[in-house]
C-alpha positions as CSV (number, residue, x, y, z in Angstrom):
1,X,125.9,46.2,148.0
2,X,128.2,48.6,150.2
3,X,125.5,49.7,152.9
4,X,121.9,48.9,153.7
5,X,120.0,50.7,156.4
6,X,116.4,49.6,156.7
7,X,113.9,50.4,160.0
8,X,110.1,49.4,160.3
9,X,107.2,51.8,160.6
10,X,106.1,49.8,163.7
11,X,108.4,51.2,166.2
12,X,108.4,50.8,170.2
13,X,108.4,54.9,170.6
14,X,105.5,54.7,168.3
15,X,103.4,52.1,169.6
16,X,103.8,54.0,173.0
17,X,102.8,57.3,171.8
18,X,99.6,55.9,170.5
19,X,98.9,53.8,173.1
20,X,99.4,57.1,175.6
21,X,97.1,59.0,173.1
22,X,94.4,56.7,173.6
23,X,94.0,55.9,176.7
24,X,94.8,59.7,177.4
25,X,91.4,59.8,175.6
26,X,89.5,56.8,177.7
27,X,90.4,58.4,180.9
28,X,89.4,62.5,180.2
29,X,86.0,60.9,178.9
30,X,85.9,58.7,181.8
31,X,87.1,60.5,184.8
32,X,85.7,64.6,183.0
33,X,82.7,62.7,180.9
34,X,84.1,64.9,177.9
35,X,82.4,65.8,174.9
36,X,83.1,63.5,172.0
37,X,84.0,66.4,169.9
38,X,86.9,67.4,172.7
39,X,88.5,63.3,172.1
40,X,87.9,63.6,168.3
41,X,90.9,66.2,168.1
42,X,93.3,64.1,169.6
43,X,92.1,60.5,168.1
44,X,91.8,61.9,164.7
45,X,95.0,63.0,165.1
46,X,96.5,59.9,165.9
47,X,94.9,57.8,162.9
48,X,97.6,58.1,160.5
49,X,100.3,56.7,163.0
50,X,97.4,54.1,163.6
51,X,98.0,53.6,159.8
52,X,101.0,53.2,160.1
53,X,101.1,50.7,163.0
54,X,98.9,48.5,160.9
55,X,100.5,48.4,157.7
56,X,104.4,48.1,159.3
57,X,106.3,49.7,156.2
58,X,109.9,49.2,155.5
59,X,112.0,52.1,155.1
60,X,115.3,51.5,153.3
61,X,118.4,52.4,151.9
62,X,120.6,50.8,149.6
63,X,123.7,51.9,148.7
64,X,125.3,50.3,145.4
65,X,128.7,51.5,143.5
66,X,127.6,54.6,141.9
67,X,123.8,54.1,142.5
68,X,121.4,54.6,146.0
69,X,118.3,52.7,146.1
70,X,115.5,54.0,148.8
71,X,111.8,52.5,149.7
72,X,109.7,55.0,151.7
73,X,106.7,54.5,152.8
74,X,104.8,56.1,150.0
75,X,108.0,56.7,147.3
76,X,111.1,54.6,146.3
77,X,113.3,55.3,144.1
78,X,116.8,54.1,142.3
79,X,119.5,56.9,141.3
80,X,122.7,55.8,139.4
81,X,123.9,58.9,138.0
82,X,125.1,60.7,141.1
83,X,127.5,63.4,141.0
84,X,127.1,63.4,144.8
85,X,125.3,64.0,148.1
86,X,124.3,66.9,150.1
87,X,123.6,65.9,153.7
88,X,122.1,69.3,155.6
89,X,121.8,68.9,158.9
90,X,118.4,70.7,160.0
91,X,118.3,73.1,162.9
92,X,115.2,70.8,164.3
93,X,117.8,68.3,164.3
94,X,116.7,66.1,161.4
95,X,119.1,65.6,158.4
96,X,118.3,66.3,154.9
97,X,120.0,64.2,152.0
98,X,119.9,65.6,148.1
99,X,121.4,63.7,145.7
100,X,123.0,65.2,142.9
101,X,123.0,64.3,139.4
102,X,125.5,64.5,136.9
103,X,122.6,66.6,134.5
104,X,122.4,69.3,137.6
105,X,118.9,68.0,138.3
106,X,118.8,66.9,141.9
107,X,116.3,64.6,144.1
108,X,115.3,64.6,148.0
109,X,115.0,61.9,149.7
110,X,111.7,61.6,151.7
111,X,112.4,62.7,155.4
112,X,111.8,59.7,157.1
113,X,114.9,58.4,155.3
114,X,117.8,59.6,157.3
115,X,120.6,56.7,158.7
116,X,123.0,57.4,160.8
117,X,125.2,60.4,159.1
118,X,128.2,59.0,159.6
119,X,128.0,55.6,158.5
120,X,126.3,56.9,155.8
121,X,128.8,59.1,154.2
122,X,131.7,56.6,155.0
123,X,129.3,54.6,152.4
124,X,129.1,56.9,149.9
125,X,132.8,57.3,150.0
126,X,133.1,53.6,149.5
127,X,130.9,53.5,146.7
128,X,133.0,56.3,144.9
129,X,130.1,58.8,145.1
130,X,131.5,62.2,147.3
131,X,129.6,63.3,149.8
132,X,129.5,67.0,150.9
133,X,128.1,67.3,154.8
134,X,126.7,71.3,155.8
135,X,126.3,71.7,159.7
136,X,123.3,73.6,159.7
137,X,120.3,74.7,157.1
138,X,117.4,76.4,158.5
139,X,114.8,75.6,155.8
C-alpha cells in the first residue's frame, strides 16, 4: 500500500453542530413556548447527521500500485485499471476526484471522499497512476 487516508463519520465539528441544533431547539420551545411544528424543521433536519453520529462510519482510501480502493459511507469500491485521475477543484471549495479507465468509462468518487490534494496526487504518482489537477470547475 502507497497511501491510506481514512476519517470517521463521528467528527468533533459534527457532534457540535448537532448538539447546537438541539438545544437551539430546547431553548426557543422553552424560553418562546414554540409550536412543535416550528422545532420539527430544524430536528428533522438534523436526523441524518444523528445517523450518522450513531453508526460512526469509516471513510477510506487506499491507494495500491495501479489500483485505488475507497469505502464510503453508503459505496466502496476497488478500481485497478486506471488510466488516471482528474482532481477538480469545486468553486464551493470541495474537490472532485474521477478516475479514469483505460476503456474511457470513468467513476466518481462519492464527495465525502476527498484527502488532502496534495498528498494525494504525490500518491498517485507513486503508484504510477498520473494525476491531472484543474483549479476550478463550477459544476
Amino acid at each position: 500500500m502507497i497511501y491510506l487516508w481514512t476519517r470517521q463519520g463521528r467528527r468533533p465539528a459534527t457532534l457540535f453542530v448537532l448538539a447546537i441544533t438541539w438545544i437551539g431547539a430546547a431553548a426557543v420551545w422553552a424560553v418562546f413556548d414554540a409550536a412543535w411544528f416550528v422545532l420539527a424543521v430544524p430536528l428533522l433536519a438534523s436526523v441524518p447527521v444523528l445517523w450518522d453520529v450513531i453508526r460512526n462510519p469509516e471513510l477510506r482510501l487506499e491507494v495500491w500500485e495501479g489500483r485505488i480502493l475507497w469505502v464510503s459511507g453508503l459505496q466502496s469500491g476497488d478500481s485497478a485499471s486506471i488510466e488516471k485521475v482528474r482532481l477538480d477543484r469545486r468553486f464551493d471549495g470541495g474537490l472532485r476526484i474521477t478516475l479514469i479507465h483505460s476503456d474511457t468509462a470513468h467513476t466518481r468518487l462519492p464527495p465525502d471522499i476527498t484527502p488532502p490534494a496534495d498528498a494525494f496526487e504525490t500518491a498517485l504518482t507513486a503508484a504510477g497512476i498520473s494525476a491531472e489537477r484543474h483549479p476550478f470547475s463550477p459544476f
